[in-house]
C-alpha positions as CSV (number, residue, x, y, z in Angstrom):
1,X,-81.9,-57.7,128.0
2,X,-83.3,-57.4,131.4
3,X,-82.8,-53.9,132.0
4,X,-84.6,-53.3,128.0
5,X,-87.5,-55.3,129.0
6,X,-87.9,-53.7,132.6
7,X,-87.9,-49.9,130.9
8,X,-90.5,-51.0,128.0
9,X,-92.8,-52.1,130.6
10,X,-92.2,-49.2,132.9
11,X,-93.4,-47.3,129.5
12,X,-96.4,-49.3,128.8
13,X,-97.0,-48.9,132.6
14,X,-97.3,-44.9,132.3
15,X,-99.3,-44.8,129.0
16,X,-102.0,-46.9,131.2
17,X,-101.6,-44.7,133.8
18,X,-102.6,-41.9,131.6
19,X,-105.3,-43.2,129.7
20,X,-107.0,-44.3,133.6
21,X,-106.3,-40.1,134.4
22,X,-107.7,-39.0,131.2
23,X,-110.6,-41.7,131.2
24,X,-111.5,-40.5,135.1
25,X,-111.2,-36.5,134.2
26,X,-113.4,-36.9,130.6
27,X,-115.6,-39.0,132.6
28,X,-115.8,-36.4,135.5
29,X,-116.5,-33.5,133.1
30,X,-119.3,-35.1,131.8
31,X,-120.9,-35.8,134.9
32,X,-121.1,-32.2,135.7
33,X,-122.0,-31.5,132.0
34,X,-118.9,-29.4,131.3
35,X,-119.3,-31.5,128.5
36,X,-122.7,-31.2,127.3
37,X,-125.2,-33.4,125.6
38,X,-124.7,-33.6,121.7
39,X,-121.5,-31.6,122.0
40,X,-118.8,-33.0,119.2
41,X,-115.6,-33.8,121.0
42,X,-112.5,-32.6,119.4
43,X,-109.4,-35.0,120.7
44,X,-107.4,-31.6,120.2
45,X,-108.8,-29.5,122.0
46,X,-109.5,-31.9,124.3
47,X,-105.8,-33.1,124.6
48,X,-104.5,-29.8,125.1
49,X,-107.1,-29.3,127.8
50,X,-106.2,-32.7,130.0
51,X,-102.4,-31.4,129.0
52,X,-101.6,-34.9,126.9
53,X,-101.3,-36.4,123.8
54,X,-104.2,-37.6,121.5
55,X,-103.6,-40.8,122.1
56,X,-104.9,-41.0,125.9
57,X,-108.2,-38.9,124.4
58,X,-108.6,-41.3,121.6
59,X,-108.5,-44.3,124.0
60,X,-110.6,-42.6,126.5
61,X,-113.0,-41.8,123.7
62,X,-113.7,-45.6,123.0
63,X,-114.0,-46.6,127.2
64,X,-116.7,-43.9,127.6
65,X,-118.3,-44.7,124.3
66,X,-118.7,-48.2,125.8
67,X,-120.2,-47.2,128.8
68,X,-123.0,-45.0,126.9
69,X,-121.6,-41.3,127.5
70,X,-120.0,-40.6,123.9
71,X,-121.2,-41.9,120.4
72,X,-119.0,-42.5,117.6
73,X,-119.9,-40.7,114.5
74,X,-118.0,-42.1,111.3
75,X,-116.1,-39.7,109.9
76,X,-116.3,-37.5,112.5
77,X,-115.5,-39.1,115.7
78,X,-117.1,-38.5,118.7
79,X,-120.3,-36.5,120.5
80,X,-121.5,-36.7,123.9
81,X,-124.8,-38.8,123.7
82,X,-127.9,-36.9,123.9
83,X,-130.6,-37.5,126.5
84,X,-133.5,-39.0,125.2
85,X,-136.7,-39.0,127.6
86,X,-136.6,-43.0,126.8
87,X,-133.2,-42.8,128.6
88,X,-134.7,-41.2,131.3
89,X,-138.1,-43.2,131.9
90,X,-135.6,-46.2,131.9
91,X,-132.9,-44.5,134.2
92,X,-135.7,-44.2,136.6
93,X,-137.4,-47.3,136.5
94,X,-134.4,-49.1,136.9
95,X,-133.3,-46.9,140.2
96,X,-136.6,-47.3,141.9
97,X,-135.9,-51.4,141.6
98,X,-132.8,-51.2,143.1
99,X,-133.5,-48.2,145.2
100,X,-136.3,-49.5,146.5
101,X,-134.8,-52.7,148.0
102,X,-132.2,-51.1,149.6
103,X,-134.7,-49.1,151.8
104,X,-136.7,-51.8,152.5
105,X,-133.6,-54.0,153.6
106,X,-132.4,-50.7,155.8
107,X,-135.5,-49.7,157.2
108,X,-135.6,-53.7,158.7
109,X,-133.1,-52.7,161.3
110,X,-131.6,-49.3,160.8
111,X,-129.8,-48.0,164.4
112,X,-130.4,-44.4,165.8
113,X,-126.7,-45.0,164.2
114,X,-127.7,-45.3,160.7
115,X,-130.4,-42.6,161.2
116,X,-127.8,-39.5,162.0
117,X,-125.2,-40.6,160.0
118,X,-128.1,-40.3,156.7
119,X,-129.5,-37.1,158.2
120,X,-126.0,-35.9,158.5
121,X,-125.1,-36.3,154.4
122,X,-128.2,-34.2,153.6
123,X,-127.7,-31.5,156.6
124,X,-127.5,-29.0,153.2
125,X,-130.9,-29.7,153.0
126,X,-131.9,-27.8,156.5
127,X,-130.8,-24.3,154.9
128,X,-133.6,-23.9,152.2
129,X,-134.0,-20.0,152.7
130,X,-130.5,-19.7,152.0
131,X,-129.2,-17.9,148.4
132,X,-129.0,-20.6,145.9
133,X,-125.2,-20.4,144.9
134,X,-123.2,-22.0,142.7
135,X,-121.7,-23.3,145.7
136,X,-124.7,-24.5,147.3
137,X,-125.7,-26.3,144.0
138,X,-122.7,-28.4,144.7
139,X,-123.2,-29.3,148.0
140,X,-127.0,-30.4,147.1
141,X,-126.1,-32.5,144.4
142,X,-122.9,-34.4,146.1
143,X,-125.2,-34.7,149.2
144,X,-128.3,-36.2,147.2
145,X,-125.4,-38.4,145.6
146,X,-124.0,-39.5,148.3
147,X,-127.5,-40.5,150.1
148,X,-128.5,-42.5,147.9
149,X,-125.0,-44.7,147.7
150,X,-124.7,-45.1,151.2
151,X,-128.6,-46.3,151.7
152,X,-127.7,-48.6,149.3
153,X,-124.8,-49.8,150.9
154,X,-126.1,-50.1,154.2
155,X,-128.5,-52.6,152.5
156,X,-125.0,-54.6,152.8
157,X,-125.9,-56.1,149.3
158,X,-122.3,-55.3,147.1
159,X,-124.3,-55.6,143.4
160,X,-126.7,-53.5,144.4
161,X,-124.6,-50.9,146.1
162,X,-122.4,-51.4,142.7
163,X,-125.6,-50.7,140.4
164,X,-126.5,-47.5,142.2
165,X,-123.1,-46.1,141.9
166,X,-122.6,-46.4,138.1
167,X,-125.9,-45.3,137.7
168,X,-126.0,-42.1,140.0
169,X,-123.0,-41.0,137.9
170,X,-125.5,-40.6,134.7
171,X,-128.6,-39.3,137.7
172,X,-125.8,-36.2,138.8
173,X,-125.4,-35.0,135.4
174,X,-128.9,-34.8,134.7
175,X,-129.3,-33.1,138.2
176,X,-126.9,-30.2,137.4
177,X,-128.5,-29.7,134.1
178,X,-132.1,-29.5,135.5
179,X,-130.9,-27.6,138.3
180,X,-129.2,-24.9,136.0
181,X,-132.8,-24.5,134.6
182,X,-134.9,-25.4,137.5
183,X,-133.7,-24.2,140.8
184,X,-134.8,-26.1,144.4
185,X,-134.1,-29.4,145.3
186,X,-136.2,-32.6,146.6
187,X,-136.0,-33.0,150.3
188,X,-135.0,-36.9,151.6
189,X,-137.3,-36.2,155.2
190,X,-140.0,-38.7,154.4
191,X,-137.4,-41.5,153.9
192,X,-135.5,-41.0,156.8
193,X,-138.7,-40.7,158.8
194,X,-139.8,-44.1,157.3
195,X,-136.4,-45.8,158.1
196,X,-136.6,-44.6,161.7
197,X,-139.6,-46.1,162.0
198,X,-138.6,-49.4,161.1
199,X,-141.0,-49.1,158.0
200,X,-140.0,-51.5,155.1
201,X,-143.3,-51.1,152.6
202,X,-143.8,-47.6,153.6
203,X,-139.7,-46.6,153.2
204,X,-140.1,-48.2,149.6
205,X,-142.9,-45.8,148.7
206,X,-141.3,-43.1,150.2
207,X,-137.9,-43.1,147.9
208,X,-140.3,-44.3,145.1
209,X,-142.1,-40.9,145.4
210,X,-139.0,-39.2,145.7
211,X,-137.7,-41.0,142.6
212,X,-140.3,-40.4,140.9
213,X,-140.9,-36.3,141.4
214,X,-137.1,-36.7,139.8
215,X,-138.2,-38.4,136.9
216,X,-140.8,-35.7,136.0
217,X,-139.0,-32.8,136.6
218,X,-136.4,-34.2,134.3
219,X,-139.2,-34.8,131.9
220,X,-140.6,-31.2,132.0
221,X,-136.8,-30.1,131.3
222,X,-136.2,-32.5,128.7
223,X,-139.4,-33.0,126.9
224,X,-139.8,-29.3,125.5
């Protein structure tokens, strides 16, 4: 009996396991718009793609539908949610609160420390007259990602930090679509100049701005 109830576990274990894998590589695909906006989702297709069964796609379906990537269509199943400019202004508005506080907490006391390791994660951006290449692209976005998360860490306020990672997930897909369209990127110098300087107020303004010349170029793309 033992022995029965330790394999039907083990079982229910790996079916879990391959929902999280699915759930992670759906979720991942989205983000870099593999899947794009108001595509219809077929779970066969899409099984034979993550090499499972429709079962792990159907349950990975619902998580994401929960967390606003996918809508559920009766009778149809599911699309990938399209971008609305409301879901932008809103996406934006709600970064620049928490965005905002995190520079002013990190420009409070920010080390020489803290100032190279930030300037380090956008390096990328010193090699502007370089050929925009698929493989640049990445590095811009993953670097622009991972500034923003790690300001908002050093702020050394968890919920915060939390918010900004969920939504910089939803800010890198709309980065890769707008920079398929739009090419160039928005530099992160004036921040970093206004953390050095120990420059609460003016280090809010600064990621503000740069927060808000994102919003509009997203706008311009969106808004045709």
């Amino acid at each position: 009996m033992t022995a029965i109830t330790s394999t039907r576990t083990k079982s229910k274990a790996e079916l879990l396991g391959e929902v999280e894998r699915v759930y992670r590589l759906l979720k991942s695909w989205l983000i870099d718009a593999r899947l794009a906006p108001g595509e219809i989702l077929s779970e066969v297709d899409l099984a034979a793609q993550c090499r499972t069964s429709r079962t792990p796609v159907r349950e990975s379906f619902s998580r994401l539908a929960q967390d606003g990537w996918l809508k559920r269509i009766p009778r149809k199943g599911y699309l990938v949610a399209p971008i609305s400019i409301r879901e932008i202004v809103e996406l934006y508005e709600y970064r620049k609160i928490l965005e905002g506080f995190a520079a002013e907490r990190v420009a409070q006391s920010a080390s020489l420390q803290v100032i190279a390791e930030l300037e380090g994660i956008v390096s990328v951006e010193r090699h502007q007259e370089a050929p925009l290449t698929d493989g640049l692209i990445a590095q811009i976005l993953n670097a622009n990602g991972a500034f923003h998360l790690r300001l908002a860490e050093l702020s050394m306020n968890a919920r915060v930090a939390s918010q900004v990672s969920l939504v910089l997930c939803y800010v890198k897909r709309l980065d890769t679509i707008c920079t398929q369209s739009v090419p160039g990127w928005l530099g992160h110098e004036e921040i970093i100049d206004a953390l050095r300087a120990h420059q609460p107020e003016v280090a809010r303004q600064a990621i503000a701005k740069h927060i808000d010349l994102s919003r509009d170029k997203m706008l311009r793309l969106f808004g045709v």
